[in-house]
Each structure stands twice: as C-alpha cells, then as structure tokens.
C-alpha positions as CSV (number, residue, x, y, z in Angstrom):
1,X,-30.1,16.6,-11.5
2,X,-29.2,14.3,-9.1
3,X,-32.4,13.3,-8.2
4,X,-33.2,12.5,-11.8
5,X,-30.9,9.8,-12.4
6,X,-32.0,6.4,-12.8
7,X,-32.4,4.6,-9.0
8,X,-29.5,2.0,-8.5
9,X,-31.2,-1.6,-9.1
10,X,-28.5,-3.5,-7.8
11,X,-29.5,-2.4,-4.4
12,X,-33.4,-1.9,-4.5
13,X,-33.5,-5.6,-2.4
14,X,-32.6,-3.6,0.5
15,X,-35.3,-0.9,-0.3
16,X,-37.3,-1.3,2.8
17,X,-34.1,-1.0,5.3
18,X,-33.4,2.6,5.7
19,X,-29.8,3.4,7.2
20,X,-30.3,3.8,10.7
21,X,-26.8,5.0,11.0
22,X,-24.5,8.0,10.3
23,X,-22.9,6.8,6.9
24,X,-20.5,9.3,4.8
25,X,-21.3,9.0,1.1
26,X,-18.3,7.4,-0.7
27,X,-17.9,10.4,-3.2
28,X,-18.5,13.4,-1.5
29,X,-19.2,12.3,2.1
30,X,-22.8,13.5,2.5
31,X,-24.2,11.9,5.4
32,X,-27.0,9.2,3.8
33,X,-28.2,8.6,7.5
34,X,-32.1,7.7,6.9
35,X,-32.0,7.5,3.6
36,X,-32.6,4.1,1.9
37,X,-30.1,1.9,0.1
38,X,-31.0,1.3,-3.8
39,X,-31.5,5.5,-3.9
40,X,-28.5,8.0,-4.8
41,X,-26.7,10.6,-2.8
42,X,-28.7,13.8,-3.1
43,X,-25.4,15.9,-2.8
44,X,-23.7,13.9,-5.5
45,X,-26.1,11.3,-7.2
46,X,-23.8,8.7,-6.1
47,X,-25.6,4.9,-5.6
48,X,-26.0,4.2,-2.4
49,X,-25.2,0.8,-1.5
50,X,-26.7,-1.9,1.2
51,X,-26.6,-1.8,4.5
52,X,-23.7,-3.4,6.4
53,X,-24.2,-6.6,7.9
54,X,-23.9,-7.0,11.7
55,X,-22.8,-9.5,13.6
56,X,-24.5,-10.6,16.7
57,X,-23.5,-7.8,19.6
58,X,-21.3,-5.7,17.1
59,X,-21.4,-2.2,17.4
60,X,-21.5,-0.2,14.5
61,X,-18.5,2.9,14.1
62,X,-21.6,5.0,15.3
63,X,-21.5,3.1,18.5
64,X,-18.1,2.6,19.8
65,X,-16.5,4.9,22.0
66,X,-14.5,7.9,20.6
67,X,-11.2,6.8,21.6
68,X,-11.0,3.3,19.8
69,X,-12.0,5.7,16.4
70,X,-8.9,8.7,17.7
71,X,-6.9,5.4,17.7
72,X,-7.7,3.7,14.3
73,X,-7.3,7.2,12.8
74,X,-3.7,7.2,14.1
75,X,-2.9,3.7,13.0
76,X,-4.8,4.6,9.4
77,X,-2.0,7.4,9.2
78,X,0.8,5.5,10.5
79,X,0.3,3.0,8.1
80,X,-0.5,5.8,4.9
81,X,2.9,7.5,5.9
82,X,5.4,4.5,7.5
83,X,4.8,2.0,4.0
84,X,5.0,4.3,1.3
85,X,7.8,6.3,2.9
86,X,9.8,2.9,3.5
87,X,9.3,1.5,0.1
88,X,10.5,4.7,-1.5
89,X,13.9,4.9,0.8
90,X,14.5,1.7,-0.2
91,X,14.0,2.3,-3.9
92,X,16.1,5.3,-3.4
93,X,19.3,2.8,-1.8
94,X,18.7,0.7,-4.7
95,X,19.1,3.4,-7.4
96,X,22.5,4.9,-5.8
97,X,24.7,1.8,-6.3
98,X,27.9,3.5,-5.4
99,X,27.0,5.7,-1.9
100,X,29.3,5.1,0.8
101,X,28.3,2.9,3.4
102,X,27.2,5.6,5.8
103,X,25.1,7.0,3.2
104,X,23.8,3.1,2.5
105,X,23.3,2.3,6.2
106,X,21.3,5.9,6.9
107,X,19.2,5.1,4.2
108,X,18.6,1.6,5.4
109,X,18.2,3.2,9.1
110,X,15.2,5.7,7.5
111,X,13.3,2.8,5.4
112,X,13.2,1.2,9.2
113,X,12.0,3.7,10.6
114,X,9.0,4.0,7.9
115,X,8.5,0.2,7.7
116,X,8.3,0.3,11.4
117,X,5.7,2.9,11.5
118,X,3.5,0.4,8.8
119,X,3.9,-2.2,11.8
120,X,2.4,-0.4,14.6
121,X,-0.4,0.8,12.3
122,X,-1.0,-2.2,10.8
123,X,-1.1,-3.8,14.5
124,X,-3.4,-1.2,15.7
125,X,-6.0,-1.6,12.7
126,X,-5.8,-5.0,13.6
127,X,-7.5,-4.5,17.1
128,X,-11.3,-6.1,17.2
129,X,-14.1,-4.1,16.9
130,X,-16.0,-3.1,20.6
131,X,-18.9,-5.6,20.7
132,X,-21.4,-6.0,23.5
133,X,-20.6,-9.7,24.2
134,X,-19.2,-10.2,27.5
135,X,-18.5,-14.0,27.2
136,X,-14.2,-14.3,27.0
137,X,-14.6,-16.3,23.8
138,X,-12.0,-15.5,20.9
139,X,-13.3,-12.6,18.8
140,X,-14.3,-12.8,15.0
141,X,-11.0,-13.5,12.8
142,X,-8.6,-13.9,16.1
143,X,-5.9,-15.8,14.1
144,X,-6.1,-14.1,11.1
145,X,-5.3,-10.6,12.8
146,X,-2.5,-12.1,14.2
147,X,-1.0,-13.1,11.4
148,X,-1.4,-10.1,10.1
149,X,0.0,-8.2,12.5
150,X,3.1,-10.1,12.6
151,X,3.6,-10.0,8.9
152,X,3.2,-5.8,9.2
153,X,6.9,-5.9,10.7
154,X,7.7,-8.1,7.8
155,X,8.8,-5.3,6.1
156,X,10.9,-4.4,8.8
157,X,12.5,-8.0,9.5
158,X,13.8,-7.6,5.7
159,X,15.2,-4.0,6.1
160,X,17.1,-4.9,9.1
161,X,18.4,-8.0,8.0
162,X,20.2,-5.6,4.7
163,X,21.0,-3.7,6.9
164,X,23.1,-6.3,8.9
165,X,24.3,-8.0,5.8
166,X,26.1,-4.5,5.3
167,X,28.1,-4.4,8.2
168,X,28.5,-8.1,9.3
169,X,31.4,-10.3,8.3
170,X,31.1,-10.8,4.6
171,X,30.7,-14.9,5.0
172,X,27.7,-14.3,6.2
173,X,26.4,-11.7,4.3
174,X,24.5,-14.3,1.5
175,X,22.8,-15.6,4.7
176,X,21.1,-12.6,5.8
177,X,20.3,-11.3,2.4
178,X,18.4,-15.2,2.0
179,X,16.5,-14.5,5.0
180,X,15.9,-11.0,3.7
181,X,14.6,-12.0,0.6
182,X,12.0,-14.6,2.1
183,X,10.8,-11.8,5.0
184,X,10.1,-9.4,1.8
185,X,7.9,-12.9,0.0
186,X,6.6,-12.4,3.8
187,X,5.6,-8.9,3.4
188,X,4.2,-9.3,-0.2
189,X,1.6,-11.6,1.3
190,X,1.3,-10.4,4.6
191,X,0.4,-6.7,2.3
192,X,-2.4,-8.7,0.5
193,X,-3.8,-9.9,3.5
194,X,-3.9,-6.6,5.3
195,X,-5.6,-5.2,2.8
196,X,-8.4,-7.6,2.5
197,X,-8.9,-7.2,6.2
198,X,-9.0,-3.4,5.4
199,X,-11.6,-4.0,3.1
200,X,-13.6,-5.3,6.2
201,X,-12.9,-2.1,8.0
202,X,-14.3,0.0,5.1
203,X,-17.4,-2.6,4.5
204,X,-17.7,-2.0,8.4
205,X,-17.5,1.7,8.1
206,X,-20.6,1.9,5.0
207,X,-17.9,2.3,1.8
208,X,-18.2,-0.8,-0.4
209,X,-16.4,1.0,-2.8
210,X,-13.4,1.8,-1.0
211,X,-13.5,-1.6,0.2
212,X,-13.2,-3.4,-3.2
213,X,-10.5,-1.0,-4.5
214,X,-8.5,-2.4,-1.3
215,X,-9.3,-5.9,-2.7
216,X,-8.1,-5.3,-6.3
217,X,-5.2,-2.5,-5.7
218,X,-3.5,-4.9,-3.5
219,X,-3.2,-7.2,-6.1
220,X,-2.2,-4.9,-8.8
221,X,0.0,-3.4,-6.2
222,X,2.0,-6.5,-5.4
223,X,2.7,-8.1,-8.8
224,X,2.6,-5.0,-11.5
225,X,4.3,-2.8,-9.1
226,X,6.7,-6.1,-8.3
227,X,7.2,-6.5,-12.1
228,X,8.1,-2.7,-13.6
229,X,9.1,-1.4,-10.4
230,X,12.9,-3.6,-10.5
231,X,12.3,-2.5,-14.6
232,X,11.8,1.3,-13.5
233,X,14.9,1.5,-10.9
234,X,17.0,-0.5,-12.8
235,X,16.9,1.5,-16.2
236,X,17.5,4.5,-13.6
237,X,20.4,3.7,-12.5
238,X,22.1,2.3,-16.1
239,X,21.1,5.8,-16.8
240,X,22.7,7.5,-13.9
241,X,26.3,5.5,-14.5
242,X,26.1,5.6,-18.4
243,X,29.0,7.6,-19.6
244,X,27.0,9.2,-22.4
245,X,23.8,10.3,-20.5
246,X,20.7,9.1,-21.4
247,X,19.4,8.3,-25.1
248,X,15.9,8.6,-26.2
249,X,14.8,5.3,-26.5
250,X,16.3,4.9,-22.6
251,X,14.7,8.0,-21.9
252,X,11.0,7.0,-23.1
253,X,11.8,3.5,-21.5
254,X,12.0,5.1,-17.9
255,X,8.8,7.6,-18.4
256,X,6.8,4.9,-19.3
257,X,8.2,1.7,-16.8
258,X,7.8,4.6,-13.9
259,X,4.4,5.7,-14.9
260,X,3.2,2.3,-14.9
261,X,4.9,1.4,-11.6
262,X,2.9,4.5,-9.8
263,X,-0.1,3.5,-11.6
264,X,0.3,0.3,-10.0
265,X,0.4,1.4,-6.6
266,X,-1.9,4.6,-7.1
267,X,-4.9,2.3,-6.1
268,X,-3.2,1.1,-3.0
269,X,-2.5,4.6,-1.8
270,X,-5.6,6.0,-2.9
271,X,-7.2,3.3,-0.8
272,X,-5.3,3.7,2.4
273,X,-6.2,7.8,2.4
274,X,-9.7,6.8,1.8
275,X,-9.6,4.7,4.8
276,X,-8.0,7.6,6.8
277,X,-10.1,10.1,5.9
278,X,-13.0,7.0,6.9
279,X,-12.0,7.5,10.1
280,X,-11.7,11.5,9.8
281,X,-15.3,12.0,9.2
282,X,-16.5,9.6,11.7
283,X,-14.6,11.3,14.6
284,X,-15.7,14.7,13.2
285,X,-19.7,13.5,12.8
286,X,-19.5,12.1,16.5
287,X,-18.5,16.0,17.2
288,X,-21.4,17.4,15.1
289,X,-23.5,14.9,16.5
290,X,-23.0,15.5,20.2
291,X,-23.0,19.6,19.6
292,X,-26.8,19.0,17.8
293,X,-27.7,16.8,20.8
294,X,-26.5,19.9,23.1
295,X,-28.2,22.5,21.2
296,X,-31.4,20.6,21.2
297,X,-31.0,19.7,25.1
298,X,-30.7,24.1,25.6
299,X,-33.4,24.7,23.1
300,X,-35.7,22.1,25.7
301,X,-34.5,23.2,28.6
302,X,-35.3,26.8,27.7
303,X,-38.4,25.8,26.5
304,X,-39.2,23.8,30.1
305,X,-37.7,27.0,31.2
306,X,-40.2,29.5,29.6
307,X,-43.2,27.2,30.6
308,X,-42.4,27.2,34.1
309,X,-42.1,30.8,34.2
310,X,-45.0,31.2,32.2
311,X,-46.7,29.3,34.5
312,X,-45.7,31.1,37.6
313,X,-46.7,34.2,36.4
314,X,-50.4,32.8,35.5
315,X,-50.3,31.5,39.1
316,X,-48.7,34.9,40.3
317,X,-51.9,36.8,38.5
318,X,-54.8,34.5,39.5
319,X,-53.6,35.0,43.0
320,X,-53.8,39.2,42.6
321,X,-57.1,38.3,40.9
322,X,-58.1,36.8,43.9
C-alpha cells in the first residue's frame, strides 16, 4: 500500500540526488539510505524529504566519530530529563503555599538540580559539529552557541536566586526575587533559541519534521504554557486552601487550564525525545553498520581463503600428474 500512494511533489526537485547516507525515516525509522528524496518510506509510506545541505568540510552524523554521537546522546537526555523535571518541582513549590521552609528550600534545592542538568545538556548540544577544516577560524554560529549555552543555566541563575531570597535577610529579599524574575525572561528566550538551534541538529541529522516541530513547540511552549500554566497552578491551589473543597465549575476550570497547559508543552517534549532517540538510532546503525562491514570482510576472506586452497590443491594434483 505504501508503494501506491501518490509520490511527494514537494520534494521531486531533488529527484536525481539519491541519499548517500544512513538516514532514519521520521515515522518509523526505516533506514531510506539510497533511496531518493520526493519518494516515500517503503516501511511506512512516509514522504521522504530533501537531502540536507552541507557545508563546505562538514561531516555528516554518518561521518563523525562514535564518541561525539555517545556524547550528544547524553546531553539529548540530560536536557529531556534536567528541564521538565525542574519546571515541574518548581510548579510543585508554587502550588504548596504554606510548606515549611525546609520543605520550600528542598524543593528549590531539587528544581536546581534538574535545571542544572538542562545546562550541561544544553552546553554539550551546543558543541560544533566535527568538520574537516583545519584552519583555527571560528566555526559556523560561534556566538550564537554561546549564548546559548549561557542562557541554559538561566534557569538555574533564577532558581538559586529564590532560593537565596528565602533565607537572606528579608530587606533584601525584593532584590533577588527582581533578578530572579529577569533570569527566568532570560530563560524564556534563551529556551526559544535552543530550540531553533535544535532544529539545526535534527535538519543535520535528515528529520525535517522533527526540526519544525522544535521551531513551533517552542513557541507554543513559551507563551501558552506561560499564559494557563500561572492559570492552572493558581486555581490549584485556591482549591487546595478553600474551606469547602472544590465546586464544579472550579473543578472543570482546573481540567481544562491543565490540559491546555500540557498541551502546550507536549510538542516541546515530544520534540526533545525525538531528538534523543535521533541520536539513539544513529549510535545503534554505526553498530549495525560496522558488524555488516565485519561479516562481509569474513565472508571475503573465506572466500580468498577457499581459492587459495583450491588452488593449492590443483597445484598439489598437476604435480602427482606429473
């Protein structure tokens, strides 16, 4: 059936380029290495897109060596687990209003952590991509993955700065929640920006389609999630101190302000697994790779093998002939 549907025009320019690379299928990661962009996945039907473009000396993810892709895979599951798990232990703080401040401060102490993990991934996607270029000039987007990488511990900056407005002297409290407040503006940005240089990653890695869902999620991400999120936690915890329980109409108010908050940020997440498991199958086609290039390099030499002792017994029975 998949072989039936309708070839994907949008990418038939490219028709004559077939990929010369291993390249997972977005859907259902088939490998669609020598197949031709503008046809579908024959596991799937999926379209298959163009080929990524290549800047001069750039090594594709086929190319570089296996420890640069161990290492992206890390920082891919740093930053999946470290974000999502800050962001939640810091809605959680925010929702109990009343804890003590131990409970406050370990709370704060575990969204560090997490936010901290985000930083060191988000540094280590940030590393350039092995090229062939010897020359010491800059590499491509040298400032820009800076920036980045020091608006990934802008998360952290903010979390550690509530956390010292809890336990400093109370004049200067207001100042450190200020700074606070402008390192989370800080990591609101600094989060659309990583994910557009994600999207890079994925266009580098042969998934267009992951890599626009980074470019849109983020965005949805950042300003629904920023507007029914505070809705969502703070009708959550008028019902968790309301004398009389929850009413109906409060009730429905939560379901829906939280579904729409996770719906906000399901694209983000969705993304950043995507990327991981990117990286996932590329360390684990290198494998498949290098065990077919040892079974073929046995299969020869048994081959070579067999012909020299073929040979040496035709030599070995011309001589009795003889």
């Amino acid at each position: 059936m998949a072989n039936a549907l309708p070839p994907n025009l949008e990418a038939l320019r490219g028709l004559a380029t077939p990929i010369a690379d291993d390249r997972p299928c977005r859907r259902c990661s088939y490998n669609l290495k020598g197949l031709q962009p503008g046809q579908r996945c024959p596991e799937c039907g999926t379209p298959i897109g163009g080929v990524p473009s290549r800047r001069r000396g750039e090594l594709t993810y086929g190319e570089v060596p296996l420890d640069f892709l161990r290492a992206m895979r890390l920082a891919s599951a740093l930053a999946l687990v470290g974000g999502p798990g800050g962001v939640v232990a810091m809605g959680l703080l925010l929702l109990v209003t009343t804890a003590s401040p131990a409970v406050t401060n370990g709370m704060l102490m575990i969204a560090s952590l997490g936010f901290l993990a985000w930083g060191v991934g988000v540094a280590m996607l940030h590393s350039p991509l092995p090229s062939l270029r010897t020359d010491t000039r800059r590499s491509a987007n040298f400032w820009w993955r800076w920036s980045n990488r020091l608006l990934g511990f802008a998360p952290l900056a903010a979390c550690l700065l509530v956390l010292a407005a809890t336990n400093i002297h109370p004049a200067l409290s207001p100042l450190c929640f200020v700074a606070a407040a402008v390192a989370g503006v800080l990591a609101a940005a600094g989060f659309i920006s990583i994910c557009h240089y994600a999207s890079l990653l994925c266009m580098w890695l042969g998934d267009d389609g992951t890599a626009d869902q980074f470019r849109i999620a983020c965005l949805l991400t950042v300003f629904g999630g920023g507007l029914f999120g505070p809705i969502f936690l703070g009708l959550l915890s008028l019902a968790f101190t309301a004398w009389r329980g929850v009413g109906f109409f409060s009730l429905v108010a939560i379901v829906v302000s939280g579904l729409l908050t996770l719906r906000t940020c399901w694209g983000s997440l969705n993304a950043m697994w995507s990327l991981h498991q990117l990286f996932r199958w590329a360390i684990r086609n290198r494998f498949e790779s290098m065990d077919s290039a040892v079974r073929v390099a046995e299969r020869i030499q048994a081959r070579i093998a067999e012909n020299q002792s073929d040979e040496a017994r035709k030599k070995g029975r011309h001589i009795g002939n003889r």
